[in-house]
C-alpha positions in Angstrom: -5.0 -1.5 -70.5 -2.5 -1.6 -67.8 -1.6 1.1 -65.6 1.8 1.2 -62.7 1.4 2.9 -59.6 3.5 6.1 -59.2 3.4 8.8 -56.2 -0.3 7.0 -55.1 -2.1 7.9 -58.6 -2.3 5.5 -61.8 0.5 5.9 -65.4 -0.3 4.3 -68.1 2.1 1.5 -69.3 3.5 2.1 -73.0 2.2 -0.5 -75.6 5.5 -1.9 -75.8 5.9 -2.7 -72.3 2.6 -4.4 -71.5 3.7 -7.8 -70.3 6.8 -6.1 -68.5 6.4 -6.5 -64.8 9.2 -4.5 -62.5 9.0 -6.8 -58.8 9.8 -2.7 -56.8 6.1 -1.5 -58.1 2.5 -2.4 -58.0 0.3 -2.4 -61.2 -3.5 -2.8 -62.4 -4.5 -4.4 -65.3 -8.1 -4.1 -67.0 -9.3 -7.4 -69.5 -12.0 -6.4 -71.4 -13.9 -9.5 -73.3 -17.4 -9.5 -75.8 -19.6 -12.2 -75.1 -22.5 -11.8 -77.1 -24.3 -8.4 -76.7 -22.1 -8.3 -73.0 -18.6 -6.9 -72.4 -17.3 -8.7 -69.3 -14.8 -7.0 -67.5 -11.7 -8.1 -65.2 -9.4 -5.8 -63.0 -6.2 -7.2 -61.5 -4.0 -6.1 -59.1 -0.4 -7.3 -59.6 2.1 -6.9 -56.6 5.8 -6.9 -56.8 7.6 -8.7 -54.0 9.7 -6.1 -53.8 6.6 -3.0 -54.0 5.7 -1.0 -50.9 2.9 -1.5 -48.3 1.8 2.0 -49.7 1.8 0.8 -53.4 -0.3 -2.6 -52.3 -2.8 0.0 -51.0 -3.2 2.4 -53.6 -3.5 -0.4 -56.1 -6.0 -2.2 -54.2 -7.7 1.1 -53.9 -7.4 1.8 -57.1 -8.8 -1.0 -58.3 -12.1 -0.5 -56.3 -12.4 3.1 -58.5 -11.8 1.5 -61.6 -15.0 -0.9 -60.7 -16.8 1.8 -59.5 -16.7 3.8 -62.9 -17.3 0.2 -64.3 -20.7 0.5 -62.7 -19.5 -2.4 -60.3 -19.4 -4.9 -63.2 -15.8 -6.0 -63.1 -14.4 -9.3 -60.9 -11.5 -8.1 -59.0 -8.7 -10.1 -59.0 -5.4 -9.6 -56.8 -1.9 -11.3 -58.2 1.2 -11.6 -56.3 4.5 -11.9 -57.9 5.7 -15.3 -58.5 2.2 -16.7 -57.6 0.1 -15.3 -60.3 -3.1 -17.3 -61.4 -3.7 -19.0 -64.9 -6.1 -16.3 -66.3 -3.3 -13.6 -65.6 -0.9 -15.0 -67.7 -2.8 -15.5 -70.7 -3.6 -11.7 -71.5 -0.1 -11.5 -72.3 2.1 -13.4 -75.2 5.4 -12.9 -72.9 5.0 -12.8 -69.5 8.3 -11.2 -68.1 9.1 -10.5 -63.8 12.1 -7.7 -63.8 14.4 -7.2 -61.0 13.7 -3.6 -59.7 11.4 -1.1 -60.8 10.5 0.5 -63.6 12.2 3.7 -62.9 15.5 2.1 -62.9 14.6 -0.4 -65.5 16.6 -1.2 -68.9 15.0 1.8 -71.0 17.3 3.9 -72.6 20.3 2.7 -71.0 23.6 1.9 -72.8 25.1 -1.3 -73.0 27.7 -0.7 -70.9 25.9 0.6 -68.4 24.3 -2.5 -68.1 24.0 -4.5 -64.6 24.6 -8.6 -65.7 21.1 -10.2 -65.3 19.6 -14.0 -66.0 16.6 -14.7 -67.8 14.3 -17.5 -67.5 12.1 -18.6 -70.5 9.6 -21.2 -69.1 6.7 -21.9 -71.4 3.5 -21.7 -69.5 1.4 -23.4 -72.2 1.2 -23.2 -76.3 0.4 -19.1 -76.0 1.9 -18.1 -73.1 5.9 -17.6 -72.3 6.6 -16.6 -69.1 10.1 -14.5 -69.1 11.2 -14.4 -65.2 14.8 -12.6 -63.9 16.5 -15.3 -61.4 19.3 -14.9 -59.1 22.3 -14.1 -61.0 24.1 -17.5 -60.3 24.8 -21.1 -61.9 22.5 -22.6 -59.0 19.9 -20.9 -60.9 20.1 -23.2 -64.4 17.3 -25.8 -64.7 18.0 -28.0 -67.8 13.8 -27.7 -68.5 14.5 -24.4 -69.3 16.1 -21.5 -71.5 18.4 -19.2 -70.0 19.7 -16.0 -71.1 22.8 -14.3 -69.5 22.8 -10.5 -70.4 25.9 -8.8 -69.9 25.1 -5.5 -71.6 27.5 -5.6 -74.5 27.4 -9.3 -75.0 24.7 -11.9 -74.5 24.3 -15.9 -74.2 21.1 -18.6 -74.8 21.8 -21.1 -72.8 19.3 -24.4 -73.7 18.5 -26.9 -71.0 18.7 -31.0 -72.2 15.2 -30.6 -71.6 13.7 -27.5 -73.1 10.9 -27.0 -75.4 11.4 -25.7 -79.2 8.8 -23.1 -78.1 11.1 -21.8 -75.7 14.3 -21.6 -77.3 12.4 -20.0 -80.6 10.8 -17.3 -77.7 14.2 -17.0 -76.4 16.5 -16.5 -79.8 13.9 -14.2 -80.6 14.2 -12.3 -77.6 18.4 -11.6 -78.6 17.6 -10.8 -82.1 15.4 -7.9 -80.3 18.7 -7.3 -77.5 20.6 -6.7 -80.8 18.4 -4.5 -82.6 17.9 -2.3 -79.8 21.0 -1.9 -79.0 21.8 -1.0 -82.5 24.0 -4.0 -83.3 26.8 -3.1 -80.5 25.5 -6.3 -78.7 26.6 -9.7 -79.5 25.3 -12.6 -78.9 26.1 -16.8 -79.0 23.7 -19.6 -78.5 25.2 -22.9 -76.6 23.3 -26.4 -75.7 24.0 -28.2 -72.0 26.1 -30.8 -73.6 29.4 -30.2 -71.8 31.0 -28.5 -74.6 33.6 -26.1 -74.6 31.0 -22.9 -75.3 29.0 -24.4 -72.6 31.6 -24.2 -69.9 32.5 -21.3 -71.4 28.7 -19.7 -70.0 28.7 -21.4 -66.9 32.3 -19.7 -65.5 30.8 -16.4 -66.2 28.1 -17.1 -63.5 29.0 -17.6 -59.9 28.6 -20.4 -57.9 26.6 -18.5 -54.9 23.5 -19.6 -52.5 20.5 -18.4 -54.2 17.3 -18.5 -51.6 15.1 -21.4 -51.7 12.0 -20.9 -53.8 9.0 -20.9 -52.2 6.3 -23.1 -52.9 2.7 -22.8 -53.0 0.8 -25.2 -50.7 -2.4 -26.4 -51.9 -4.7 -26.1 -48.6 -7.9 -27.6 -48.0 -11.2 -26.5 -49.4 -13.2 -24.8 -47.4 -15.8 -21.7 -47.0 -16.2 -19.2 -44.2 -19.0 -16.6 -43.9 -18.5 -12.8 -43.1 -21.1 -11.4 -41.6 -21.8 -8.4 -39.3 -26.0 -9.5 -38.4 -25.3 -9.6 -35.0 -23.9 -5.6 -34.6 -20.2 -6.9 -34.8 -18.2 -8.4 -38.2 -18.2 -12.5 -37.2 -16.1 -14.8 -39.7 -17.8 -18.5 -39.3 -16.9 -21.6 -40.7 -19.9 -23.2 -42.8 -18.2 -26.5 -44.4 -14.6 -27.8 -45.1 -13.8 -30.7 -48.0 -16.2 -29.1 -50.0 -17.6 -26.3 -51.9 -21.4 -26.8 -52.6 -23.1 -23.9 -54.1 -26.0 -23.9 -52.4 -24.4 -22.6 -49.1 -23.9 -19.4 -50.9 -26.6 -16.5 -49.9 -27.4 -13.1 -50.9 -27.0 -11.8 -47.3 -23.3 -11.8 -46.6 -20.1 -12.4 -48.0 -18.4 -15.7 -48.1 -14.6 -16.8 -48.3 -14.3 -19.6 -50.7 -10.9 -21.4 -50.4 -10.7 -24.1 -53.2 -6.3 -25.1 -51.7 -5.1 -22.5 -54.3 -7.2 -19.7 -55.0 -9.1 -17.6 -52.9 -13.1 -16.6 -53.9 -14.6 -13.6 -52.0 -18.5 -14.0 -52.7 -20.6 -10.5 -52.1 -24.4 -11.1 -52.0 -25.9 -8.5 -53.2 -27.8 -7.6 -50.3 -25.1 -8.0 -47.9 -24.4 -4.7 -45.8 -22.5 -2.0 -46.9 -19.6 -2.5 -44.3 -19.3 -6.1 -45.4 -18.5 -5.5 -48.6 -16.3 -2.5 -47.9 -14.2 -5.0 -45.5 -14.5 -7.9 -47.8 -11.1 -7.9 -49.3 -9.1 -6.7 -46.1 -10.8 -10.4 -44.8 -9.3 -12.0 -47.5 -6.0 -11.0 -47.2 -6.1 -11.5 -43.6 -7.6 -14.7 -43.8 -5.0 -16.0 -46.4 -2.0 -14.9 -43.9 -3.1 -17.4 -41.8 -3.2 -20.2 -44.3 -0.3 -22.0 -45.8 -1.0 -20.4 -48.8 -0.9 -16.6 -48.1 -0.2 -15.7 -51.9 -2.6 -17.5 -53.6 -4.8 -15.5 -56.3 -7.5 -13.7 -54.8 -10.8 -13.3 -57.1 -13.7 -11.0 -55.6 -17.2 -11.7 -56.8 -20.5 -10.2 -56.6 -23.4 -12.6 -56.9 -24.8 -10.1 -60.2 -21.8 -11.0 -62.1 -20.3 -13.8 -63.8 -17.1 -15.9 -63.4 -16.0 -18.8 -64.7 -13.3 -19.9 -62.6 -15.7 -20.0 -59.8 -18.2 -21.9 -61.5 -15.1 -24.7 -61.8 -15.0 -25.2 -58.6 -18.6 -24.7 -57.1 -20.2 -28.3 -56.9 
């Protein structure tokens, strides 16, 4: 299930636009997996770059009610756009990142109403394509990649020197789909980067503008800091770096386990009730601090499973 935030409450997102993420709005995004007699259940939080403080809230908020009805069985996860962790991307067999937001999206709108747009195709791994709108210029192309330029009533796949097959299969199938829903009126051309006339042809219909420099994710240094309000006031201690042993984990507080690219929150089940309220608040504070403020954040209680933080427990 995935739901968009609108006016602070929770709309559902239509079957054919799971996978569709607009960067203006915030959404939540419920995994539901059998293992055995045991449905394990995980609850993201995605953030647009472009979403409101407001919308960051009510999703987070949101996402605490949805655990709640879950009996507090769920791991919480938050994603942020562009930075979105491994296990995120694989619910979905097309990952796509949309300029704007949904309201003001491609549905239902004419060709010719069209505003031009690039498309990235980048394959993640053998199931997962990620589909990601860059800036509209040449400066953009990467020859790993699959491009396509959609100008409404006409559209172009552009194929880097070094693309996968996956990708430009994912991508010609993604104009076939332009076309049908368009109901024919768009067409469309495929070109290789090989210096050919059709590919000069794509690249003057792109300008040649600045495009912001993309920023990259640090990996930080391991490290794990206990939250802890014992002594009548909430104190955030430091209880090792370079490492991430398991056995400093207790039921008593919560704990901020940094493994350099992911954040853990840990809740001990008998940690106070104020600790655990707090507990994500810390984490997002913490992780502004860091050189890697938009790494994934996964909160776990000590009651539930998750594998990601088993990988890097030692």
């Amino acid at each position: 299930m995935v739901w968009r935030i609108k006016n602070f409450q929770l709309e559902v997102v239509r079957g054919e636009d799971i996978g569709k993420f607009f960067r203006g709005d915030s959404y939540i995004v419920l995994n539901i997996e059998k293992v055995g007699d045991e449905l394990l259940y995980d609850v993201h939080f995605w953030i647009g770059r472009e979403s409101t403080a407001d919308e960051y809230g009510t999703a987070a908020y949101k996402t605490v009610e949805l655990d709640t009805f879950l009996d507090d069985k769920a791991v919480q996860h938050r994603e942020v756009d562009g930075f979105e962790s491994d296990l995120f991307k694989t619910y979905f067999n097309r990952f796509e990142t949309l300029a704007g937001g949904y309201a003001s999206g491609f549905n239902h709108v004419k060709p010719n109403e069209y505003r031009p747009r690039l498309l990235m195709f980048h394959s993640v791994d053998r199931k997962t394509m990620e589909l990601i709108e860059v800036p509209f210029s040449r400066r953009s192309l990467d020859s790993t990649d699959v491009f396509i330029l959609d100008m409404g009533n006409q559209a172009y796949q552009w194929n880097g020197r070094g693309c996968s097959k996956e990708e430009k299969f994912k991508a010609s199938q993604f104009l076939q789909q332009l076309e049908c829903d368009r109901n024919g009126r768009c067409k469309t051309e495929v070109t290789d980067e090989d210096g050919s006339e059709e590919h000069k042809k794509f690249i003057s219909l792109l300008p040649d503008v600045e495009i912001g420099e993309k920023v990259q994710q640090k990996i930080g240094k391991k490290v794990i800091y206990r939250v802890s309000d014992e002594s009548g006031k909430m104190e955030i201690s430091l209880v090792c770096e370079n490492a991430l042993p398991k056995s400093s984990l207790t039921e008593d507080d919560v704990y901020l386990i940094d493994s350099g690219q992911s954040l853990f929150v840990y809740i001990g089940v008998k940690c106070s009730r104020r600790e655990k309220l707090d507990a994500l608040s810390h984490a997002h504070e913490y992780l502004q601090k860091t050189d890697h403020p938009f790494a994934p954040i996964t909160v776990v209680s000590n009651n539930r499973k998750s594998k990601e933080l088993d990988k890097v427990l030692e």
